[in-house]
ROSE-4610 file (N, C-alpha, C; in Angstrom, 1 decimal, always signed):
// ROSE-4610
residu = [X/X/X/X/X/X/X/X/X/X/X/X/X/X/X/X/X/X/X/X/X/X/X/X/X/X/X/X/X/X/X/X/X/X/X/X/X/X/X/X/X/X/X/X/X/X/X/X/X/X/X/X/X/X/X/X/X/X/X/X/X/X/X/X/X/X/X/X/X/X/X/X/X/X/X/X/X/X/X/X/X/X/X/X/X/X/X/X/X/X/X/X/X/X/X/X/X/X/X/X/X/X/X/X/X/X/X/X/X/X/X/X/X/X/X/X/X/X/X/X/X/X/X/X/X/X/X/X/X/X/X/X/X/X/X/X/X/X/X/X/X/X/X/X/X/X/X/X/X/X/X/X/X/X/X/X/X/X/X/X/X/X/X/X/X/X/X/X/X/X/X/X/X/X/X/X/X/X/X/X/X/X/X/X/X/X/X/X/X/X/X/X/X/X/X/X/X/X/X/X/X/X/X/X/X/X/X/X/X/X/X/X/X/X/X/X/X/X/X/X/X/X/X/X/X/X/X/X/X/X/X/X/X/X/X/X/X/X/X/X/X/X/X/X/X/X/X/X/X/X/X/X/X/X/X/X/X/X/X/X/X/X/X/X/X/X/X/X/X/X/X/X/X/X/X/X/X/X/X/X/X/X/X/X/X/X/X/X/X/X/X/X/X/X/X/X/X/X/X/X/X/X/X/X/X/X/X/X/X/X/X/X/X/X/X/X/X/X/X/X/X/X/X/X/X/X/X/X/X/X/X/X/X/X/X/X/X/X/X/X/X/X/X/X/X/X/X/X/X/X/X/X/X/X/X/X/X/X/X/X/X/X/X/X/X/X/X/X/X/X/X/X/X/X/X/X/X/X/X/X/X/X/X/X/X/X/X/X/X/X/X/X/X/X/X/X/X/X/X/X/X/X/X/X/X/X/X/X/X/X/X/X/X/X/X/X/X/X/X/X/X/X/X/X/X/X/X/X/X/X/X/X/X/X/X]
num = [1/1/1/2/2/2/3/3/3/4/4/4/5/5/5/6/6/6/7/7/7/8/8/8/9/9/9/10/10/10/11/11/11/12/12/12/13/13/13/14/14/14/15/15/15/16/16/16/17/17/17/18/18/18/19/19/19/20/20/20/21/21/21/22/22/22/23/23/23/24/24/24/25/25/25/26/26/26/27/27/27/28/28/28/29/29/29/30/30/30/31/31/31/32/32/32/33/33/33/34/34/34/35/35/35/36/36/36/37/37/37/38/38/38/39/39/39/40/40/40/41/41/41/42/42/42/43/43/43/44/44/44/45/45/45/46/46/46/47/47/47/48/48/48/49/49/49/50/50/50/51/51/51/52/52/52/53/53/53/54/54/54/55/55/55/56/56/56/57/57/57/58/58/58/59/59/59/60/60/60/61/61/61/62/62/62/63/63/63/64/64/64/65/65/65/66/66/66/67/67/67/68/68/68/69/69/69/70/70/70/71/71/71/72/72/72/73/73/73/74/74/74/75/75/75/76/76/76/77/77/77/78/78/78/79/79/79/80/80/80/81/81/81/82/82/82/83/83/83/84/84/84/85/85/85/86/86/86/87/87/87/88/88/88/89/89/89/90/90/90/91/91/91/92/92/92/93/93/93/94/94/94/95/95/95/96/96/96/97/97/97/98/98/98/99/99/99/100/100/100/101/101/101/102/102/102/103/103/103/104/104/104/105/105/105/106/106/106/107/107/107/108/108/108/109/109/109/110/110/110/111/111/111/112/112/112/113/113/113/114/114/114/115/115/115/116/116/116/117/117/117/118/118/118/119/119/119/120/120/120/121/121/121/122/122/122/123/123/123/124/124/124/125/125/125/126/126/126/127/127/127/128/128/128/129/129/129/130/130/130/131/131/131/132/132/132/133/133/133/134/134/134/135/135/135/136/136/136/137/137/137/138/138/138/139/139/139/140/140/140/141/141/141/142/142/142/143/143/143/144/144/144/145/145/145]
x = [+251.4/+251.2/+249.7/+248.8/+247.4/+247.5/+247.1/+247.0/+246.2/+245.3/+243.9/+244.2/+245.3/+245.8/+246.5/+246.9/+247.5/+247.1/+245.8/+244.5/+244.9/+244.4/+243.8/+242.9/+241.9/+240.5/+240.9/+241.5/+241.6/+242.4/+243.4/+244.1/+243.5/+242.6/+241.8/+240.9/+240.0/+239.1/+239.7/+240.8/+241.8/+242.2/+242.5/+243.2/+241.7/+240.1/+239.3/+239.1/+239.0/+238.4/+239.3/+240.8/+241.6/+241.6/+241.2/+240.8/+239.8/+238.5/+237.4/+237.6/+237.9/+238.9/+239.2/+240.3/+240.9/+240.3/+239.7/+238.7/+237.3/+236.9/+235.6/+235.0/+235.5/+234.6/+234.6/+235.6/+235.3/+234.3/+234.3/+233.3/+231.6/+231.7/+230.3/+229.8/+230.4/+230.7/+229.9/+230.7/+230.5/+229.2/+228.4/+227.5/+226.3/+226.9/+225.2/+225.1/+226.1/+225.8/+225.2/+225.3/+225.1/+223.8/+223.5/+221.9/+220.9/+219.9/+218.8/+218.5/+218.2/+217.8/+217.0/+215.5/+215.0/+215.9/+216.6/+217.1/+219.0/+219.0/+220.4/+220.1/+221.2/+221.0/+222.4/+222.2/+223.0/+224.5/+223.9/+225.2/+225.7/+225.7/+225.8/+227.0/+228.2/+229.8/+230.3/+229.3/+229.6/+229.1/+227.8/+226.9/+228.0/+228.5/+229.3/+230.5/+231.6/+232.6/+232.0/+231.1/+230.4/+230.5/+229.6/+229.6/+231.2/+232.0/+233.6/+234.0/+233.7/+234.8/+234.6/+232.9/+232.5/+232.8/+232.8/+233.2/+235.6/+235.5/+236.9/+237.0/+236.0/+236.6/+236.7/+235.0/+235.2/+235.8/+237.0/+237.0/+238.1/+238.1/+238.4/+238.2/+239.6/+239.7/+239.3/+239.2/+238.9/+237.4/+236.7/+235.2/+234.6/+235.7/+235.0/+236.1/+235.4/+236.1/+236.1/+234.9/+234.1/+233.4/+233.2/+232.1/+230.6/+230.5/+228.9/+228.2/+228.4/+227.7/+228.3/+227.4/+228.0/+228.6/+230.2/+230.6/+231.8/+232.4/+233.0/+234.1/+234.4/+235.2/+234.6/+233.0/+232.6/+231.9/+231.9/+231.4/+230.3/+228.8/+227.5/+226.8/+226.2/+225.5/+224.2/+223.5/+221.5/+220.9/+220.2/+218.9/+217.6/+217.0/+216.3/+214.5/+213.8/+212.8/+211.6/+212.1/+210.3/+210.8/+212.1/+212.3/+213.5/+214.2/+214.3/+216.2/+216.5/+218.0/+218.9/+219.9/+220.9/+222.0/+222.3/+223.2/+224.7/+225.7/+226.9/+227.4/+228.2/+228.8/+230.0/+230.2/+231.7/+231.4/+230.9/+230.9/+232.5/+232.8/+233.7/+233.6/+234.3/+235.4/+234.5/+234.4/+233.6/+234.5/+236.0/+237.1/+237.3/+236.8/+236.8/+235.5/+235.0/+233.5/+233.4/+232.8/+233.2/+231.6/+230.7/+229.1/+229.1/+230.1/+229.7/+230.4/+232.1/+232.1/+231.9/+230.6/+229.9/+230.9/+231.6/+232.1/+231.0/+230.4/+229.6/+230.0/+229.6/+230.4/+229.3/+229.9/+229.3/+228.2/+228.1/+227.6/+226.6/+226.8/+225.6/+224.5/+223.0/+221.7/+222.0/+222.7/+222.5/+223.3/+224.1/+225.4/+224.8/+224.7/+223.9/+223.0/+221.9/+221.3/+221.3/+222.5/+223.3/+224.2/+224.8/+225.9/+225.2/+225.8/+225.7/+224.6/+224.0/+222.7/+224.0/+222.8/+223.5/+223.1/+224.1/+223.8/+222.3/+221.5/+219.9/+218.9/+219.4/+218.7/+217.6/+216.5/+215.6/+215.8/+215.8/+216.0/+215.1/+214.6/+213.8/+214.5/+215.3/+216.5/+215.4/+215.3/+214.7/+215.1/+214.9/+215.4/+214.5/+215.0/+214.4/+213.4/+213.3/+212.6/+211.5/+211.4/+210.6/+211.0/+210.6/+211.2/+211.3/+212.5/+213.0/+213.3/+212.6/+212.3/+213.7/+214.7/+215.9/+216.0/+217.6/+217.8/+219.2/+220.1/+221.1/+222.0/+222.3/+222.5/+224.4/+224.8/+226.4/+226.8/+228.2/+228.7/+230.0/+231.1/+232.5/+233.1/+234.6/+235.4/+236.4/+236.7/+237.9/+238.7/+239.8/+241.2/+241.8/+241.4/+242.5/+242.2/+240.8/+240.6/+241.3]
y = [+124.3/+125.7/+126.0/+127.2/+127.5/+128.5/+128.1/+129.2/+130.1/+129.9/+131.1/+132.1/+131.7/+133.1/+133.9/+133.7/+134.6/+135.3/+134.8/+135.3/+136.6/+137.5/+138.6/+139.4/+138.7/+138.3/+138.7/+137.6/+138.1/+138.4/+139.3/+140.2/+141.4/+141.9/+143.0/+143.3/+142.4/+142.2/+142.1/+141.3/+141.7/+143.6/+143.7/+145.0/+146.2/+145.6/+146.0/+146.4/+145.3/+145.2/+146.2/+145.9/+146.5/+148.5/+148.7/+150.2/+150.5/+149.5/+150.4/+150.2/+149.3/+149.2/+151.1/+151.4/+152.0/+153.4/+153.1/+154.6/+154.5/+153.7/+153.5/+155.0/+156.1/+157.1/+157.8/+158.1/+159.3/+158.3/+157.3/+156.5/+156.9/+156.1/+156.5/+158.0/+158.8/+160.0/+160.4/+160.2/+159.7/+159.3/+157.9/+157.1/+158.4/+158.7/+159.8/+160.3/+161.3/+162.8/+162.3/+161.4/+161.2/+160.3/+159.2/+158.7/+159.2/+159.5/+160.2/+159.2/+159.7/+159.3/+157.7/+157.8/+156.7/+155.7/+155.4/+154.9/+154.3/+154.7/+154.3/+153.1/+152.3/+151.4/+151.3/+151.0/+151.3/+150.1/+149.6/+148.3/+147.9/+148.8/+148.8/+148.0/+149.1/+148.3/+146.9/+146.8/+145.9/+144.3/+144.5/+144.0/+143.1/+144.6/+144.5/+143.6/+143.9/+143.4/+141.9/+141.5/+140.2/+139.0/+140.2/+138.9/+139.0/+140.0/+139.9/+138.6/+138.7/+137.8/+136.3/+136.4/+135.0/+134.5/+135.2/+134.8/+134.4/+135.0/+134.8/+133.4/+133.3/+131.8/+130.7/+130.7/+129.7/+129.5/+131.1/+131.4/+129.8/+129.7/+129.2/+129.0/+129.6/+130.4/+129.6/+127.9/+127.4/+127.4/+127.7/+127.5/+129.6/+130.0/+131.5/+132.1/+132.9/+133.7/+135.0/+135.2/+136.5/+136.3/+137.3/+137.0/+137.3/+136.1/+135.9/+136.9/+138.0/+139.6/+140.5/+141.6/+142.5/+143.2/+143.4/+144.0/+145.5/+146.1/+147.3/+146.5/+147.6/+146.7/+145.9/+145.2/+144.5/+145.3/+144.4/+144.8/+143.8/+144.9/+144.6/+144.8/+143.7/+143.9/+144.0/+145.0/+144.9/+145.0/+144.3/+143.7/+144.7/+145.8/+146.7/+145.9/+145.5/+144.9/+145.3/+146.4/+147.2/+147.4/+148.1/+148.3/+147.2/+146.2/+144.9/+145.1/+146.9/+147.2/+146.4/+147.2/+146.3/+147.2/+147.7/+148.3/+147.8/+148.5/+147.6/+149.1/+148.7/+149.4/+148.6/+149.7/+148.9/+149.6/+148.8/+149.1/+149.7/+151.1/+151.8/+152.6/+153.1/+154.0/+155.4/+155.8/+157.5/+158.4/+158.3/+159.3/+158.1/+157.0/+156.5/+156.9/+157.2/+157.5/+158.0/+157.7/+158.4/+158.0/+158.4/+157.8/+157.6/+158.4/+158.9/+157.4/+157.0/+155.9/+154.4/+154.9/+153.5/+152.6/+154.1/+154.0/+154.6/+153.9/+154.4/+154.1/+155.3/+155.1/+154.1/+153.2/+152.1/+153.0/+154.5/+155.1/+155.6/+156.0/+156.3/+155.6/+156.8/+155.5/+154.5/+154.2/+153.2/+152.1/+152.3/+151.9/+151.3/+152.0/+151.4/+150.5/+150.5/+149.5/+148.3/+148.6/+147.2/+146.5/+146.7/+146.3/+145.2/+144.0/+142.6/+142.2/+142.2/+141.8/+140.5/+139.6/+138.2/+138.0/+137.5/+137.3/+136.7/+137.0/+136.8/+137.1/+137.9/+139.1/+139.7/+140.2/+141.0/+142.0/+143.1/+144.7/+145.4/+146.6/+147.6/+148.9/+149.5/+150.8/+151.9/+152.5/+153.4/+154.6/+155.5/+156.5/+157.9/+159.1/+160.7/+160.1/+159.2/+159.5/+158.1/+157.2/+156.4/+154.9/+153.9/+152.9/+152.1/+151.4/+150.9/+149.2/+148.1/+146.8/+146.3/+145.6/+145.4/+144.0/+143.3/+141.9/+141.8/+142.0/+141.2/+140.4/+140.6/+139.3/+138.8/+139.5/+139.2/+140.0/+139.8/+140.0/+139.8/+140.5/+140.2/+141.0/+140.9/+142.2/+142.6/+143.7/+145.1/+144.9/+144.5/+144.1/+145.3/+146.7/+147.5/+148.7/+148.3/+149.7/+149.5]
z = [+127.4/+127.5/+127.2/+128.0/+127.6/+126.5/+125.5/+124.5/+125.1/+125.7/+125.7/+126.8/+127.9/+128.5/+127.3/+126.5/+125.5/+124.2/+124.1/+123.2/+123.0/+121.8/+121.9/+122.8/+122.5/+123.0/+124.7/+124.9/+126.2/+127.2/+126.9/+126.7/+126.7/+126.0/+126.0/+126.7/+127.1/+128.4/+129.7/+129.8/+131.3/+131.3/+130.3/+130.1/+130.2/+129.9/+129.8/+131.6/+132.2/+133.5/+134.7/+133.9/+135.0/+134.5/+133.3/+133.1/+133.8/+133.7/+134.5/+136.2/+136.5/+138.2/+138.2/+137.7/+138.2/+137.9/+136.8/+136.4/+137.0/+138.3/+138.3/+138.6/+139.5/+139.7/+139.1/+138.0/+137.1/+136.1/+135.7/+134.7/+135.4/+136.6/+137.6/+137.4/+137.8/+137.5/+136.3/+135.1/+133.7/+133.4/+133.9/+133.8/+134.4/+135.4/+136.2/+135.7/+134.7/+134.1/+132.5/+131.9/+130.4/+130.5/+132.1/+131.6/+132.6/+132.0/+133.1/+134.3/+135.3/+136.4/+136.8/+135.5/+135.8/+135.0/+134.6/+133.1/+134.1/+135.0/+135.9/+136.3/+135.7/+136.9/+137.7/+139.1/+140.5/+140.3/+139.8/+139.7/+138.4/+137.4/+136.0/+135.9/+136.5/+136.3/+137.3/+137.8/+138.3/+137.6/+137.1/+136.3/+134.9/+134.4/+133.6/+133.5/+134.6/+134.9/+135.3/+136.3/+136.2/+134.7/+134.0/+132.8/+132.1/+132.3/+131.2/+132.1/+133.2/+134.0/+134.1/+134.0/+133.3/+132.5/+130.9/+129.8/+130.0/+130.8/+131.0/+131.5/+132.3/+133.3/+132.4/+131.3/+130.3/+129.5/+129.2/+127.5/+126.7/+125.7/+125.3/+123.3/+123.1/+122.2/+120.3/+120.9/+119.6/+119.4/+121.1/+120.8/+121.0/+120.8/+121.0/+120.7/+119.3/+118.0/+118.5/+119.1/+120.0/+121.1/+121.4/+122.9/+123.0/+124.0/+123.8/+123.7/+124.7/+124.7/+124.1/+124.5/+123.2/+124.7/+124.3/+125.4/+124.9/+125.3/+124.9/+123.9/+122.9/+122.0/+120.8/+121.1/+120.2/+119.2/+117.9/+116.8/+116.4/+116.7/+116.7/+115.4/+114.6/+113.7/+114.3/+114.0/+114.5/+112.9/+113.2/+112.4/+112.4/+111.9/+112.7/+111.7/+112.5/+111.7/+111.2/+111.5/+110.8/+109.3/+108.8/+107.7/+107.0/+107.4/+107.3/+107.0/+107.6/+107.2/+108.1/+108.1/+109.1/+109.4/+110.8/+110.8/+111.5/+111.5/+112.3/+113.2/+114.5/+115.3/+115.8/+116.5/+117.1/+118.3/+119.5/+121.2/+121.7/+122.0/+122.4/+123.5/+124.0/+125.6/+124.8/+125.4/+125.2/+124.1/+125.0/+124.1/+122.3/+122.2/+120.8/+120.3/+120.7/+120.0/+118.4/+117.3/+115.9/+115.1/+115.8/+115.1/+113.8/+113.2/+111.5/+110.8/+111.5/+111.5/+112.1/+112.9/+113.3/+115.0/+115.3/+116.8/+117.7/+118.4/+119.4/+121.0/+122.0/+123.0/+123.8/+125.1/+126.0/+126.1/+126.9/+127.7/+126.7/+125.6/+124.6/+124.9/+124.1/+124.3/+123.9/+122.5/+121.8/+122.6/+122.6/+123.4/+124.9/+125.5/+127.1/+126.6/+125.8/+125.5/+124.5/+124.0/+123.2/+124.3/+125.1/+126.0/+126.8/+126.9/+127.3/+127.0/+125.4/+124.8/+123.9/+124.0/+123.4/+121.6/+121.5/+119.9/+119.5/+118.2/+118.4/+119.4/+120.3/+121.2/+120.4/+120.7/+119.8/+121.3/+121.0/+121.8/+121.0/+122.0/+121.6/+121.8/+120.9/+121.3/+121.4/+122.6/+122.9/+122.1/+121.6/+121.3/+120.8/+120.3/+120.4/+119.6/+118.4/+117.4/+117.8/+118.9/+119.0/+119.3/+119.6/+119.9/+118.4/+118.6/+117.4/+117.7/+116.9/+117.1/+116.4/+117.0/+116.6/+117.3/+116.5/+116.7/+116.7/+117.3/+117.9/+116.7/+115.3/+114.6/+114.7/+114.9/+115.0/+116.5/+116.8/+117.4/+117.1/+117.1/+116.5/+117.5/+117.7/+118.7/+117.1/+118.3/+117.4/+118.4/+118.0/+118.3/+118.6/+117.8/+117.5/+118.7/+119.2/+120.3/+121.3]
């Protein structure tokens, strides 16, 4: 018997791919109205679904606790390096979103630009107050979203 079709792990990313399948135009939808124009990219969900389904072909649950990118569901530590803090999130669906508790939606700035960044990543999070020099240091999933 394969253990790893029966994973958590991936169980939730099947269950992941086949939500945005079926929600793709109200998400699209979604995606145009919340990122500005130059800042879209045209093949986002598709982009997306690409690497879950990669990680699917290889997964294999004694060599992968979590997933290589940071994908919806996962729980991101960043490294922010100018002031040497560290913050944690958990990559979520729009309607889970809770900033104050460290739920941030895919489609968020922060969120669009953490999504399929690999563990030890150095990212530059664009944001209102200026760009911010950050690093990728964990990656874990939430079972529970």
């Amino acid at each position: 018997m394969n253990h790893s079709t029966h994973h958590p792990l991936r169980k939730r990313l099947v269950e992941q791919l086949v939500f945005l399948d079926e929600n793709r135009f109200e998400l699209q939808d979604m995606y145009a109205a919340t990122v500005p124009p130059l800042d879209r990219d045209q093949q986002f969900f598709t982009k997306y679904a690409a690497t879950v389904e990669r990680f699917l072909s290889t997964f294999d649950p004694l060599e992968h606790a979590s997933p290589t990118h940071v994908l919806i569901g996962s729980q991101v530590s960043i490294f922010y390096e100018e002031d040497f803090m560290t913050d944690d999130f958990t990559i979520c669906l729009p309607e889970q979103s809770d900033p104050d508790k460290g739920y941030i939606s895919f489609m968020s700035p922060v969120g669009r630009q953490l999504l399929l960044r690999e563990k030890d990543e150095k990212v530059v999070l664009l944001t209102p107050n200026g760009a911010i020099h950050a690093v990728v240091k964990s990656i874990g999933f939430n079972y529970s979203l």
